[in-house]
C-alpha positions as CSV (number, residue, x, y, z in Angstrom):
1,X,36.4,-34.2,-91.1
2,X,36.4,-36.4,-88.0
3,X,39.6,-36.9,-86.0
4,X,40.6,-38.2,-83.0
5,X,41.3,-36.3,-79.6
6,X,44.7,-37.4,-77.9
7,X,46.7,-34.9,-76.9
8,X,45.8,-31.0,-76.5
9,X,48.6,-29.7,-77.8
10,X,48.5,-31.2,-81.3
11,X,45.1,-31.0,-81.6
12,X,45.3,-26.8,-81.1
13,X,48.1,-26.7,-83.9
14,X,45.7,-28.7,-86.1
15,X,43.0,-26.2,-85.5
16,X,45.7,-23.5,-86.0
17,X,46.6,-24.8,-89.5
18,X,42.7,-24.5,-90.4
19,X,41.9,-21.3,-88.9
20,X,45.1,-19.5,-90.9
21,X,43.8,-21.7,-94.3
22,X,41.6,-19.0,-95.5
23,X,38.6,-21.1,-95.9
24,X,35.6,-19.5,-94.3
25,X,32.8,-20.9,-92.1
26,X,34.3,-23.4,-89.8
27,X,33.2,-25.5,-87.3
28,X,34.4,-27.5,-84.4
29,X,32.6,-29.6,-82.5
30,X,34.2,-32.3,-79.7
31,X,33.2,-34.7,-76.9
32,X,35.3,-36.4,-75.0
33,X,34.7,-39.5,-72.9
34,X,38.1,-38.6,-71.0
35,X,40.1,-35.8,-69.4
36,X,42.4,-34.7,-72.0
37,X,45.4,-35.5,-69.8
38,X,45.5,-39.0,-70.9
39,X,47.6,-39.0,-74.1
40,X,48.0,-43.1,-74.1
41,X,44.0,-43.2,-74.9
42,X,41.8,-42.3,-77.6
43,X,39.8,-39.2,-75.1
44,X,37.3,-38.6,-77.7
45,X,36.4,-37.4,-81.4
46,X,35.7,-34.0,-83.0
47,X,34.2,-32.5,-86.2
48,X,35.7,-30.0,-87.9
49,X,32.5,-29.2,-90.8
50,X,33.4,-26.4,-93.3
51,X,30.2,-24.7,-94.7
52,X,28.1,-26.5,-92.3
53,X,24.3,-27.0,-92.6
54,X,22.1,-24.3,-91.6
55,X,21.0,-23.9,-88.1
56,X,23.6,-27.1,-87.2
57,X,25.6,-25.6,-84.3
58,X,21.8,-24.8,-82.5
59,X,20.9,-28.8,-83.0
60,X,24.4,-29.7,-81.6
61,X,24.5,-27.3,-78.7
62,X,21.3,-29.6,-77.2
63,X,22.2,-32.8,-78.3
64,X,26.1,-32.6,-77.2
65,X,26.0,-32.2,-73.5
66,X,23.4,-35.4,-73.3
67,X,25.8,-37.4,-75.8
68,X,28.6,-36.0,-73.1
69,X,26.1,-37.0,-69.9
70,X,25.4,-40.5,-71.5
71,X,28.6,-41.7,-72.5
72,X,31.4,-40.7,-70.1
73,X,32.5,-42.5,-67.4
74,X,32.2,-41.3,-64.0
75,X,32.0,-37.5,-65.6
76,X,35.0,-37.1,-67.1
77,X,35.8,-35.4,-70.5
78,X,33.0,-32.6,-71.8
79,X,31.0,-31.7,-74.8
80,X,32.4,-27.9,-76.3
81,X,31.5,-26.5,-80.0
82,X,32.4,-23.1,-81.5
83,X,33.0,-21.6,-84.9
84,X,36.9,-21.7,-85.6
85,X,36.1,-19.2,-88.5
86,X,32.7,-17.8,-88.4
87,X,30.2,-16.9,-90.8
């Protein structure tokens, strides 16, 4: 599920609501173009991937920091992944 990233504090309750759903193997993955402390802007897009392919969070840990590197401006916003319910 793709959504946008806005503001910090509704994006955390979002990722609350799927960690308590019960549905297993969970992943999160974000970069941001932005610092988060811009709620007026779109700062950047994450994935939230339930059951996701095998060996995908090892791919994304390469590819996300050049993504992050290649398309912010001036440094801002940052690449981050993790499992919000692991395997």
């Amino acid at each position: 599920m793709w959504y946008p990233i806005l503001a910090r504090p509704e994006l955390d309750w979002f990722h609350r609501q799927f960690a308590r759903s019960g549905i297993g193997k969970i992943f999160v993955t974000e970069l941001r173009i932005f610092d988060e402390d811009s709620p007026k802007r779109l700062n950047g897009s994450g994935m939230l991937l339930i059951n996701p392919p095998w060996q995908l969070d090892t791919l994304l840990a390469g590819l996300g920091p050049w993504l992050w590197q290649n398309l912010s401006e001036q440094g801002l916003g940052g690449y981050r992944q993790w499992w919000l319910v692991p395997e």
